[in-house]
One Martini backbone bead per residue (centre of mass of N, CA, C, O) as a GRO file, in nm:
protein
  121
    1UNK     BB    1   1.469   0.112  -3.066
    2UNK     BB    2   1.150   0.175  -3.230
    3UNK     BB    3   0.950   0.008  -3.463
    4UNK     BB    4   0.724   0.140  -3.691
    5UNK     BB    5   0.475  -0.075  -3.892
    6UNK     BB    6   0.225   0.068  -4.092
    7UNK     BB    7   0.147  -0.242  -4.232
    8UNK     BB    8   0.043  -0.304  -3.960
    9UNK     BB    9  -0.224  -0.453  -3.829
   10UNK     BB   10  -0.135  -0.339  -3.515
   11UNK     BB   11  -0.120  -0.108  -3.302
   12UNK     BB   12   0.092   0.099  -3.232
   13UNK     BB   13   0.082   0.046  -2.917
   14UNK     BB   14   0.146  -0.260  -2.963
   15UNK     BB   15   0.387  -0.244  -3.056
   16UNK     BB   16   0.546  -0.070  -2.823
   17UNK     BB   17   0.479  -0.242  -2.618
   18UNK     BB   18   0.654  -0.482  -2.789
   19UNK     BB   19   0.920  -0.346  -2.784
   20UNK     BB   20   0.962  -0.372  -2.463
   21UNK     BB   21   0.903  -0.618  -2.420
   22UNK     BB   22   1.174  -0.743  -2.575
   23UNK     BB   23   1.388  -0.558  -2.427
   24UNK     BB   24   1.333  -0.699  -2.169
   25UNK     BB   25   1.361  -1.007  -2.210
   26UNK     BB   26   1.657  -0.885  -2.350
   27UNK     BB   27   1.833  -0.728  -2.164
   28UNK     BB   28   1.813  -0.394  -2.261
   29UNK     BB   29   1.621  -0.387  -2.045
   30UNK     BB   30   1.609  -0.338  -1.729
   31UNK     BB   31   1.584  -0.336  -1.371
   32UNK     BB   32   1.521   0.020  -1.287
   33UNK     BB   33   1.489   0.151  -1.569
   34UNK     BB   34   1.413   0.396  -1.758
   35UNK     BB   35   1.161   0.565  -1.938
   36UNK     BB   36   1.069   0.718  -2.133
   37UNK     BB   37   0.886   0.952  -2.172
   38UNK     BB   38   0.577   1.062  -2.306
   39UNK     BB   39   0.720   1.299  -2.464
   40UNK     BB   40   0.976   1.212  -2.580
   41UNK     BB   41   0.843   0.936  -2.741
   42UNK     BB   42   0.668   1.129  -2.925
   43UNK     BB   43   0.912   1.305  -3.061
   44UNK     BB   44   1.087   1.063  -3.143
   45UNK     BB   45   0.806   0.924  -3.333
   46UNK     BB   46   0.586   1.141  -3.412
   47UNK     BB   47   0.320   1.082  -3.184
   48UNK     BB   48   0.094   1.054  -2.981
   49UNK     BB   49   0.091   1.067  -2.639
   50UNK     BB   50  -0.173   0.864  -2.652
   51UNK     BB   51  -0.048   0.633  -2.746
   52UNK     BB   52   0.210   0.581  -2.508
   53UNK     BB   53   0.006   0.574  -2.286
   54UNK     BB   54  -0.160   0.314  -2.354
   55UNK     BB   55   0.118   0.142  -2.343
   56UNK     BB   56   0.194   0.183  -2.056
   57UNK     BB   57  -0.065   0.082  -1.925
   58UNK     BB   58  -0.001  -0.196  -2.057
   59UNK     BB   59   0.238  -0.259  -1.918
   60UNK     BB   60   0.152  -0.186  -1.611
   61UNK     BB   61  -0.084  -0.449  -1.650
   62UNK     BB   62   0.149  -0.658  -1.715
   63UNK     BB   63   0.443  -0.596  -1.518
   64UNK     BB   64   0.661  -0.435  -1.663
   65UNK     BB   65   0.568  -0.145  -1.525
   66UNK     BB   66   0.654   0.130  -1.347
   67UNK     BB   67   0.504   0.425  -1.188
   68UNK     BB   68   0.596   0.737  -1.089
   69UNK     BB   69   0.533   1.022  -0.979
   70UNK     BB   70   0.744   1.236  -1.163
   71UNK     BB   71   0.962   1.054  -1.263
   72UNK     BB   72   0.824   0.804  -1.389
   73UNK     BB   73   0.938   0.474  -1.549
   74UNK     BB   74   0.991   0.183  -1.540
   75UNK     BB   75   1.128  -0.120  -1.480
   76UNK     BB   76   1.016  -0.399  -1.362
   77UNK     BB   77   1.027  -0.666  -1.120
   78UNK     BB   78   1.067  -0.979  -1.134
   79UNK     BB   79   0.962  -1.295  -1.109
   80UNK     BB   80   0.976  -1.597  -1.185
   81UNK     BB   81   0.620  -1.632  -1.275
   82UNK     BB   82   0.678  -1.399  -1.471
   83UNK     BB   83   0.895  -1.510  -1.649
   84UNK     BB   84   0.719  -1.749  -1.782
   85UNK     BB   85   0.495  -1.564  -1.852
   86UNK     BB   86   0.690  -1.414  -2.059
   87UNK     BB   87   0.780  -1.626  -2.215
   88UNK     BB   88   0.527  -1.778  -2.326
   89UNK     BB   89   0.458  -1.473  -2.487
   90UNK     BB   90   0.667  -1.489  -2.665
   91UNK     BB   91   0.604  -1.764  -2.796
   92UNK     BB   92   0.346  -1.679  -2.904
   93UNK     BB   93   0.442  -1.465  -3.092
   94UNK     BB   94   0.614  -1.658  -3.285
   95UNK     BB   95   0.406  -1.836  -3.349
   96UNK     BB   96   0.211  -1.638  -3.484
   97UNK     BB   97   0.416  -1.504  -3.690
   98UNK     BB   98   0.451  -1.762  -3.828
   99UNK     BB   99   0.162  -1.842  -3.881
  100UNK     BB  100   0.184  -1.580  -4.117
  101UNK     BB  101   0.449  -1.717  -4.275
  102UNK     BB  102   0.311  -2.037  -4.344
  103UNK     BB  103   0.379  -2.214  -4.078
  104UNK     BB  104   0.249  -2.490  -3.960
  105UNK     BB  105   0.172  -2.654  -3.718
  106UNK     BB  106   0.304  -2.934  -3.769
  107UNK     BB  107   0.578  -2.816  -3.796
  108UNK     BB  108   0.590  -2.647  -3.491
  109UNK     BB  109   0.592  -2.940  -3.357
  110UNK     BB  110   0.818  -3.081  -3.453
  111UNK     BB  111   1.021  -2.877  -3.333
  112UNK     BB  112   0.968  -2.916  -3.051
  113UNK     BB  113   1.041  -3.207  -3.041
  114UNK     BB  114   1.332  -3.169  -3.160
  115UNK     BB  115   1.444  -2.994  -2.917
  116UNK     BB  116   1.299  -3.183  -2.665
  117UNK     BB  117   1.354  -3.465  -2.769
  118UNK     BB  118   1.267  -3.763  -2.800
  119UNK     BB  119   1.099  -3.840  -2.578
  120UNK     BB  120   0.849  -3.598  -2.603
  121UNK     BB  121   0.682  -3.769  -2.850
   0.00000   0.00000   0.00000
């Protein structure tokens, strides 16, 4: 479900809440899907309570997730516009990374006009 590396740097908060992103993105959780409570995935990680709620109010600041008094929290309904900006933080997510492991900026441009053929040079 989600993992969590310790020599990332960091904080495990947003580990988690990236973790729930990508599953959202990549449609592992649904629209309308509860997410485990607060004390359940706090149980299933190993990690302090504060920690994956800081995790969930980033989620539900970000338009991720929604949460019900009593109920839990869900994955939330999103719209198209949501959608793009929700692809958009992925791709810079991505970006980041490759960026972290090495590869140029001016390789990431070639990559990317190459992708979207030769017009958009």
């Amino acid at each position: 479900m989600i993992h969590l590396d310790h020599r990332d740097s960091r904080p495990i908060y947003e580990q988690i809440a990236d973790a729930f992103r990508r599953q959202i993105e990549t449609g592992v959780l649904t629209a309308g899907e509860r997410l485990p409570s607060v004390r359940e995935l706090s149980a299933m990680l190993t990690i302090n309570p504060n920690t994956i709620q800081r995790a969930y109010r980033e989620l539900e600041n970000g338009g991720w997730i929604e949460s019900a008094a009593g109920k839990g929290s869900f994955v939330a309904h999103r719209s198209g516009g949501a959608d793009t900006a929700r692809k958009l933080r992925s791709f810079d997510e991505a970006v980041r990374e490759l960026l972290l492991q090495g590869v140029s900026p001016a390789e990431l441009i070639d990559r990317i006009k190459q992708a979207g053929g030769a017009d958009n040079a």
